[in-house]
C-alpha positions in Angstrom: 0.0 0.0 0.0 1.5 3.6 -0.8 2.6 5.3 2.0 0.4 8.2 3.6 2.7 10.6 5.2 1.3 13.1 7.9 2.0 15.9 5.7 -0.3 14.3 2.9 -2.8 13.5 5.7 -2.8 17.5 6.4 -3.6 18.2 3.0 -6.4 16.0 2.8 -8.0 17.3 5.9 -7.6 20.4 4.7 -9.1 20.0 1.1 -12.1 18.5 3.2 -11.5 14.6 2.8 -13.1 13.5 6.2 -10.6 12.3 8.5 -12.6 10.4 11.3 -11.2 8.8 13.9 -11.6 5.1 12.1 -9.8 6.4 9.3 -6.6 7.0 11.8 -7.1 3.6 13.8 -5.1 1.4 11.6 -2.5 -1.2 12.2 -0.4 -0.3 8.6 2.9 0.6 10.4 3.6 2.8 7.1 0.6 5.3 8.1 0.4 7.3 10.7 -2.3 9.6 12.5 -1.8 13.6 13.3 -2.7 13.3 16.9 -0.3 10.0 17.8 2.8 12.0 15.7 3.6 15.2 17.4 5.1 13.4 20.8 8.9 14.1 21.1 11.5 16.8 19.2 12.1 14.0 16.5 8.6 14.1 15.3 8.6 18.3 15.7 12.0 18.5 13.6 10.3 16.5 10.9 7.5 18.8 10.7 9.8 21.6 10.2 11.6 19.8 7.5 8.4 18.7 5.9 6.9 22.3 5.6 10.5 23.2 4.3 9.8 21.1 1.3 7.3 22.4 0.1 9.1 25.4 -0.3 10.4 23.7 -3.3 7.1 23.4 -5.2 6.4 27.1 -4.5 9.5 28.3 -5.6 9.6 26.1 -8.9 6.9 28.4 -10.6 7.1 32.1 -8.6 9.6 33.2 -11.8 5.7 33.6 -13.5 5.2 36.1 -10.6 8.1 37.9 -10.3 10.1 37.6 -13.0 8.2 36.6 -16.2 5.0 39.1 -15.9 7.7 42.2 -16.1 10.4 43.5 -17.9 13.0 41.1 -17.1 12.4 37.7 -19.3 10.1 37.2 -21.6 9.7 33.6 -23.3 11.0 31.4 -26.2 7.7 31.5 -28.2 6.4 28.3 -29.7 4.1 29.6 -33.0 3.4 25.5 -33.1 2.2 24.8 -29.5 -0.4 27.9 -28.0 -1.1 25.4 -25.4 0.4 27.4 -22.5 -1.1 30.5 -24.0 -3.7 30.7 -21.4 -1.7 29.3 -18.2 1.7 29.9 -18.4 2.0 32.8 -21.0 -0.7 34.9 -19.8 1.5 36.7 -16.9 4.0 37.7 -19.8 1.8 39.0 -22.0 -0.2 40.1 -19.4 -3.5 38.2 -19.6 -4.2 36.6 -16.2 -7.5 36.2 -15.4 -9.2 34.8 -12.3 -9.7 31.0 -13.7 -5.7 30.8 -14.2 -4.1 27.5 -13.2 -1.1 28.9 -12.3 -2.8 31.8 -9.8 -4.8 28.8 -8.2 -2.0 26.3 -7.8 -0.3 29.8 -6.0 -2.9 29.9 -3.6 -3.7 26.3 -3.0 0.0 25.9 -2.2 1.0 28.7 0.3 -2.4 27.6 2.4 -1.8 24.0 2.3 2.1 24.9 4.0 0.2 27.5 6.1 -2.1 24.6 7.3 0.4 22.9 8.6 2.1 25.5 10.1 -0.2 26.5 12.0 -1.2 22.8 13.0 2.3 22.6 14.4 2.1 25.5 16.0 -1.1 23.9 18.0 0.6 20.5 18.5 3.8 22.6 19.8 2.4 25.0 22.3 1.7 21.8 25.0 4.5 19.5 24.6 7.1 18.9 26.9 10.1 18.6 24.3 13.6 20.2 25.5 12.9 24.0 26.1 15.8 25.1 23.5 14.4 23.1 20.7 10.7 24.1 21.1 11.9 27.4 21.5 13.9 27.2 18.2 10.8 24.9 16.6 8.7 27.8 17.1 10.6 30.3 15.5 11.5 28.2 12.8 7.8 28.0 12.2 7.2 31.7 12.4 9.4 32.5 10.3 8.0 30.8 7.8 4.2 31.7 8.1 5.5 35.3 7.7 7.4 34.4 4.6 3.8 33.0 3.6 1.8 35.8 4.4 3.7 38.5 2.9 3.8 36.9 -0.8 0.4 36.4 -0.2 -0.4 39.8 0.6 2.2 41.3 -1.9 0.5 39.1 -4.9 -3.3 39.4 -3.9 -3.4 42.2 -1.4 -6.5 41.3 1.4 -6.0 37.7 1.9 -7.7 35.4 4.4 -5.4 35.2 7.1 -6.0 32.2 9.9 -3.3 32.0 12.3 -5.3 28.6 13.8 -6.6 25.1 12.3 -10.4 25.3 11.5 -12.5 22.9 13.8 -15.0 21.7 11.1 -15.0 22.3 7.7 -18.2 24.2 7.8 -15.9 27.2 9.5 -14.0 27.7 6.0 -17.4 28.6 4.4 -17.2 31.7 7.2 -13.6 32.9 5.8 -13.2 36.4 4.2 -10.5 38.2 3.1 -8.5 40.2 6.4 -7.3 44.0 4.9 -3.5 44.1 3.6 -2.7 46.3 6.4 -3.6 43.7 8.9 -1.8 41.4 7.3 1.3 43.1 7.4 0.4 43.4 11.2 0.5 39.6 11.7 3.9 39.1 9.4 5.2 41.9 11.4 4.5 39.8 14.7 5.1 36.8 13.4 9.1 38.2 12.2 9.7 40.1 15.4 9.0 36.9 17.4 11.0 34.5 15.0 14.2 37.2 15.6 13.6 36.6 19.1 13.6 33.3 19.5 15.8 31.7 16.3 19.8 31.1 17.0 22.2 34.6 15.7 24.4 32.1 14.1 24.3 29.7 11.8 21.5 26.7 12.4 23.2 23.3 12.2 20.5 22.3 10.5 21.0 22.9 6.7 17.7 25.1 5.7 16.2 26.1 8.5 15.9 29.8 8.9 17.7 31.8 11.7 17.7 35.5 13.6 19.3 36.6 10.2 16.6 35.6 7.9 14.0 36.7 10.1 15.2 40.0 10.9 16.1 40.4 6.6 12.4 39.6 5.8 11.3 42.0 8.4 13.3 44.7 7.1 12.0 43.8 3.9 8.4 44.6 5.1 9.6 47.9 6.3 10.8 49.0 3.3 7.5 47.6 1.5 5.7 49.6 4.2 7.8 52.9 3.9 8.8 52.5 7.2 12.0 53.8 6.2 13.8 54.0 10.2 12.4 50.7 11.0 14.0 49.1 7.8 16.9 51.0 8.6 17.6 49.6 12.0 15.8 46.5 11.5 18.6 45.6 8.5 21.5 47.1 10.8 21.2 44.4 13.0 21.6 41.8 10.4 25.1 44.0 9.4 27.3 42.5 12.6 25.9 39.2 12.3 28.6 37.4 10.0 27.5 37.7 6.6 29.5 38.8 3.7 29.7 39.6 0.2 31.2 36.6 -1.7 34.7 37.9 -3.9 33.0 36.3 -6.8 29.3 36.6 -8.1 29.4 33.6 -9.5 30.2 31.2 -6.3 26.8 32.5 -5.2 25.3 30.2 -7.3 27.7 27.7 -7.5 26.0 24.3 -6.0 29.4 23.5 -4.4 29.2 26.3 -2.6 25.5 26.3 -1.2 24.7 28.1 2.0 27.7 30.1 1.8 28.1 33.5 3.6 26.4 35.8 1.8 23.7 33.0 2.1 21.0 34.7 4.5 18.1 32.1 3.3 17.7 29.9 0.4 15.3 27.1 -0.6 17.3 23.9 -0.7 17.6 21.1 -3.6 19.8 18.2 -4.0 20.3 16.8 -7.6 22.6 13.5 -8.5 20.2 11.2 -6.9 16.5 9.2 -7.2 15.7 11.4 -4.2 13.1 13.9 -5.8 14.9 17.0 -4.3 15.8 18.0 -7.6 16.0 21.8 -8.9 15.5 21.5 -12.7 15.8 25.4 -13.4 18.2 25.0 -16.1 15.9 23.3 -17.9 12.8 25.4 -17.7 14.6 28.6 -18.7 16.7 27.3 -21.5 15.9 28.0 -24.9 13.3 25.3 -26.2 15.2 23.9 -29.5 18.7 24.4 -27.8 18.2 20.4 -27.1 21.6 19.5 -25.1 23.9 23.1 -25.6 22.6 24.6 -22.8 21.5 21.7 -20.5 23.8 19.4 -21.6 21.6 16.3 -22.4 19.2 16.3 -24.7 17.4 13.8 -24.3 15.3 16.4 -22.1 13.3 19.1 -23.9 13.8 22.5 -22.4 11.0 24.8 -21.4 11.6 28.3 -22.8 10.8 29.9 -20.1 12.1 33.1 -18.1 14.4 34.3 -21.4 16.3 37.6 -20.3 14.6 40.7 -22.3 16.5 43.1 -24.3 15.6 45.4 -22.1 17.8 44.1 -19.0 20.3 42.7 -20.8 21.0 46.2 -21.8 20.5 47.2 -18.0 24.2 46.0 -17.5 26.6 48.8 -17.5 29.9 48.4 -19.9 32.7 45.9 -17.8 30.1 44.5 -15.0 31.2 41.3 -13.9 27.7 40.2 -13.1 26.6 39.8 -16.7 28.2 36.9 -18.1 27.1 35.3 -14.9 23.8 36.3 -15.0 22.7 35.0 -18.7 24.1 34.6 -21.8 23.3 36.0 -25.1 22.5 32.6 -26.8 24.4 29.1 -27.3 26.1 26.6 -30.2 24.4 23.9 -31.7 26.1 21.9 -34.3 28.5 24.9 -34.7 26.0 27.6 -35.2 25.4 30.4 -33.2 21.8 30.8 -31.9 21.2 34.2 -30.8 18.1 33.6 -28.4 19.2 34.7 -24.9 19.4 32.3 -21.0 19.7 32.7 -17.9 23.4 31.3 -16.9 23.0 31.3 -12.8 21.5 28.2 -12.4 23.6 26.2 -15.3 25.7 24.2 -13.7 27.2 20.7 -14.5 25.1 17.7 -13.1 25.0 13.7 -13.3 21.5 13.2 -14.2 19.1 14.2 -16.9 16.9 17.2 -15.2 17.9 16.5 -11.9 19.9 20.0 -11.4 21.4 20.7 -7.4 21.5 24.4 -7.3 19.6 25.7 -4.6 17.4 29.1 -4.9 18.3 31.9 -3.6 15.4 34.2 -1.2 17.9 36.3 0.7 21.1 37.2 1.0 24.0 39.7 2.2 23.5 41.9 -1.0 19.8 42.2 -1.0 20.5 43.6 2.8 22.8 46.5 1.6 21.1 47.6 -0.9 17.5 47.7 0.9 19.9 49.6 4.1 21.5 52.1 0.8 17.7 52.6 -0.1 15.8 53.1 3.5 18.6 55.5 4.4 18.4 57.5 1.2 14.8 57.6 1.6 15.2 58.6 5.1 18.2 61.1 5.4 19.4 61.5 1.8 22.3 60.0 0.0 24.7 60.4 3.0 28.2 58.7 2.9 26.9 55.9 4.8 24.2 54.9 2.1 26.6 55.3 -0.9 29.2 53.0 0.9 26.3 50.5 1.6 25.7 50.2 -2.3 29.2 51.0 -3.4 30.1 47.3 -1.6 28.1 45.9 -4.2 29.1 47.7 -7.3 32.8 46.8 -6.1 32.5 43.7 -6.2 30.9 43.7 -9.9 33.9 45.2 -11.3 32.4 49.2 -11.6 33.4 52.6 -10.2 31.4 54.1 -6.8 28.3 56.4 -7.4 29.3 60.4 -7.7 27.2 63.0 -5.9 24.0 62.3 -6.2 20.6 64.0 -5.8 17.8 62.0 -3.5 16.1 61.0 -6.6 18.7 60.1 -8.9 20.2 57.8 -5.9 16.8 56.1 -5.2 17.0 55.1 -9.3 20.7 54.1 -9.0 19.8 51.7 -5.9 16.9 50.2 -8.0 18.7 49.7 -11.4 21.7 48.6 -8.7 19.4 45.7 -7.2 17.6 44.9 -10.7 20.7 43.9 -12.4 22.3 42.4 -9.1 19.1 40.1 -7.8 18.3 39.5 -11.7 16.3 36.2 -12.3 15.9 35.8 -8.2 12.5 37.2 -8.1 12.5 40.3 -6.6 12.2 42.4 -9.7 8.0 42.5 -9.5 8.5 43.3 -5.7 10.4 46.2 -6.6 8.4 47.5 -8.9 5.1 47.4 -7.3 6.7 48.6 -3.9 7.8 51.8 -5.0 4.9 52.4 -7.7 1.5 53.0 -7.8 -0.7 51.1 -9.9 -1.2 53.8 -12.1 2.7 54.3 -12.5 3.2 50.7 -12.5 0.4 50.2 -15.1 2.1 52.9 -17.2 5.9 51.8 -17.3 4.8 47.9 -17.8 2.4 49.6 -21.1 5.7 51.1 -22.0 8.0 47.9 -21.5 5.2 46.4 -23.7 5.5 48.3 -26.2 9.4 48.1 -26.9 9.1 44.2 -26.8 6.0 44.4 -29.2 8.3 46.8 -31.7 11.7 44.7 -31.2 10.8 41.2 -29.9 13.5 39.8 -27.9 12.8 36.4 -29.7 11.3 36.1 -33.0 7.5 34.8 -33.1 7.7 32.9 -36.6 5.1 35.2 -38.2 2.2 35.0 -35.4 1.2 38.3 -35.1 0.8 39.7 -30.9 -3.1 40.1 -30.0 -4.4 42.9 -29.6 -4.6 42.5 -25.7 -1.2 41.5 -25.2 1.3 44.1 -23.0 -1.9 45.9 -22.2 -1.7 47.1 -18.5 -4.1 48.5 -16.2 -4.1 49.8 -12.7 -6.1 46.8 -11.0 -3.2 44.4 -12.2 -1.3 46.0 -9.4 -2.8 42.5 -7.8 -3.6 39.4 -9.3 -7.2 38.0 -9.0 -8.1 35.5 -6.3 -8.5 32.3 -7.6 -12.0 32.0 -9.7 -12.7 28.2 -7.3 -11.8 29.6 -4.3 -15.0 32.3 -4.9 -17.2 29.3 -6.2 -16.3 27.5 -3.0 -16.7 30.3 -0.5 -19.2 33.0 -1.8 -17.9 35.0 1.4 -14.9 36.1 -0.6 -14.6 38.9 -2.8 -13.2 39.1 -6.3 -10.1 42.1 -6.6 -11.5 44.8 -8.5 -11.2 44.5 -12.3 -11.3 41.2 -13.0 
């Protein structure tokens, strides 16, 4: 008989299979019940690794979030195959609408970890483990239902927020959505308590979150909030803690060198193996008839996916070190040169077909300068103490400091700074919509549209664009809540616009 792990139980419960108490009385020693599993640290640690994991099918798609539906990639388009045209495609050519796939695999998947999270959280509260551990456990685990709550909030603005498991399934038919603001609230909680209660250094367990990551994501909110001296002294803290700036971009990414120290937080994968802790990134955002010269086997068809635009490939400044790392300009097959662009960071070599080991990175040392460079401009002005903060990062990229600059021409030299330095990491929609309104944000994505609909980045073998496509308005600032999720629960409300 398969095996029915608790996490899998959790989802069913959750997506309203009944889970009576004879379902849970069995004498398979391969199964085991939710209220006999949560007894010693063991069984707590295992939680925590098990919501960890599904960090990994979250972050295999978020590039369609916050990468693909800008101006940083666009795709490899297929005039043959419009399957994806609807699902996948739509957040390029902006064309998401509220029965998307993709929007409601997003939402199913950050409240199925949330579930659990908070089911720990219930099951942790009573024990009697070692104080240190539960201590740790808990942090662990509230660090990572703030990590939830703010994409949600960032991506669909009021969101339901429970912070406790539902009693009977006729509760969820109760749920409506909590303001953004309030949401915020809780993540802000949620992050001040993890920082409180997670290890300064290092975990020695390879993943897990500690004061670090909790007080980076907490600065992050700040800065989202423009809260500018609460990011600022929030991200100092993080500044003594041990973290540097790697001497070379490239080992950020470099799988032998995972969890290094400019490492703050990343989602962890393990290729080489049968394990099914495999990145695959490679392969998604490789050209699609590059067959083996970017991947290296090709026996695997790659995806097309997340294809650098001209428009921030030419965001790289003459001699920057970053940009060779960051993508490359096409590849070689059978000793022609194919001038369709990649992303290079997470090529590396590997032993088996689409099983790739690179990790993905969330946060790290460089993300925290430049958010410090930003808050204190924002705050104070360029002073000294800012320009030094982002100067660290242009050093290491090979270019010259920033001159004297005005307040405004700084704040657009720290975001052009962090879009070509966290390029293809996900942050780039985050940026944007933080320090736009939706009517700005509307009108530069109407502009971006209409460079790539005059000078495609890749050819479209003669299919002309629709008439919809790059067309941007202000309610896109958010993306629709999931079409089911309003069928199921007539409670909710749809985001205006769609």
């Amino acid at each position: 008989m398969k095996k029915l792990t608790l996490f899998s139980l959790l989802l069913l419960c959750l997506a309203g299979v009944s889970c009576k108490d004879d379902y849970l009385v069995t004498t398979d020693p391969t199964r085991i019940g939710a209220d006999l599993f949560y007894q010693n640290q063991t069984q707590f640690e295992q939680a925590v690794n098990g919501v960890y994991g599904q960090l990994q099918t979250i972050t295999n798609t978020a590039y369609l979030f916050t990468e693909f539906n800008t101006d940083n990639t666009t795709l490899d388009f297929n005039p043959l195959d419009r399957g994806g045209a609807a699902g996948w495609e739509a957040f390029e050519f902006s064309t998401v609408n509220p029965g998307n796939g993709e929007i409601a695999n997003l939402w199913n998947q950050h409240y199925s970890t949330l579930y659990n999270i908070n089911y720990a959280l219930e099951k942790l509260a009573p024990s009697t483990i070692d104080a240190n551990a539960k201590k740790e456990i808990e942090g662990q685990l509230k660090f990572l239902r703030g990590y939830h709550y703010f994409n949600l909030a960032r991506y669909f603005g009021d969101v339901v927020l429970v912070t406790s498991t539902l009693k009977n399934p006729d509760q969820a038919f109760d749920l409506v959505r909590s303001p953004q603001a309030a949401v915020y609230t809780q993540v802000e909680n949620d992050l001040k308590e993890a920082a409180a209660l997670l290890p300064a250094s290092r975990t020695k367990k390879v993943g897990w979150a500690n004061k670090g990551a909790a007080l980076t994501l907490l600065g992050k909110l700040y800065l989202t909030k423009k809260q500018y001296a609460e990011a600022v002294s929030t991200l100092k803290q993080v500044v003594p803690l041990g973290y540097s700036l790697l001497p070379k971009y490239a080992d950020i990414f470099d799988p032998a060198k995972k969890n290094g120290p400019e490492s703050i937080f990343e989602v962890q994968y393990q290729g080489g193996n049968d394990l099914g802790e495999q990145s695959n990134f490679m392969y998604v955002f490789a050209p699609r008839l590059s067959q083996g010269a970017v991947t290296g086997f090709a026996n695997t068809p790659p995806g097309g996916r997340n294809i650098p635009t001209n428009d921030i490939m030419a965001a790289f400044e003459p001699g920057d070190l970053r940009k060779d790392v960051s993508f490359q300009p096409g590849y070689t097959l059978n000793g022609t040169f194919v001038a369709i662009p990649f992303i290079n960071k997470y090529r590396h070599p590997h032993t088996i077909t689409g099983r790739t080991d690179n990790n993905w990175p969330v946060l790290r040392y460089a993300d925290v300068l430049l958010m410090l460079a930003e808050a204190i401009n924002e705050q104070a002005g360029p002073t000294a103490e800012a320009a030094d903060f982002v100067n660290q990062v242009r050093k290491r990229a090979g270019l010259k400091e920033l001159g004297t600059l005005s307040k405004d021409a700084f704040r657009e030299a720290v975001l052009k700074e962090r879009r070509v330095e966290l390029a293809f990491e996900n942050h780039r929609w985050f940026d944007l919509q933080r320090t736009k309104t939706p009517a700005e944000l509307a009108a530069f994505l109407n502009t971006y549209g209409a460079k790539e609909k005059a000078n495609p980045t890749v050819g479209r073998g003669g299919i002309a664009f629709n008439a919809l496509d790059y067309v941007y308005s202000d309610f896109e600032y958010f993306l629709p809540i999931p079409a089911p999720q309003i069928l199921i629960n007539s409670k909710l409300t749809q985001n205006a616009g769609y």
